[in-house]
N, C-alpha and C positions, 0 to 999 in steps of 0.2 A: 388527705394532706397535700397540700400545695407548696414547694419549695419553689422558691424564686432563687435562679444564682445568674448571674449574669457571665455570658460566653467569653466578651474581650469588653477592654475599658470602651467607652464611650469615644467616638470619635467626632471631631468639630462639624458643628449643622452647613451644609453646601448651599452654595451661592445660588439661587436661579438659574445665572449661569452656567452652572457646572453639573445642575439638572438639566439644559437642552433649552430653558427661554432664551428668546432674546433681550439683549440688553437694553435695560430699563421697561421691561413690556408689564411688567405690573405697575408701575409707575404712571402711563401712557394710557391704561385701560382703567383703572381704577374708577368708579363711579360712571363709567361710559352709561348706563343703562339706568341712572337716572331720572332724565327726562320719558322715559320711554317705559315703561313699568310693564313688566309680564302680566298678561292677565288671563287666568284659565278657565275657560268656557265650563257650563254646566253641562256637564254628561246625560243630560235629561233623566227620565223615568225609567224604572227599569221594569220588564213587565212579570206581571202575575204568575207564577207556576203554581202547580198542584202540590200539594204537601204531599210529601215522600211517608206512605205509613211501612 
């Protein structure tokens, strides 16, 4: 059995700034990597081991 009770009421969600960004920095970065896309290499092959009897 799982009871859920909640500890203290809900308190208002903080600012970015009041987590430690700087101001307007999601604003500013948003979309930056756009033009520029991650792209991740193949790992190649991995090799052959003996089966474990």
């Amino acid at each position: 059995m799982v009871i859920y009770q909640q500890l203290k009421p809900s308190t208002t969600t903080k600012t970015p700034e009041e987590l430690g960004w700087p101001p307007n920095f999601f604003e500013q970065t948003y979309g930056s990597c756009q033009d520029d896309p991650i792209v991740i290499d193949s790992e190649g092959d991995f090799e052959t081991r003996e089966e474990i009897l």
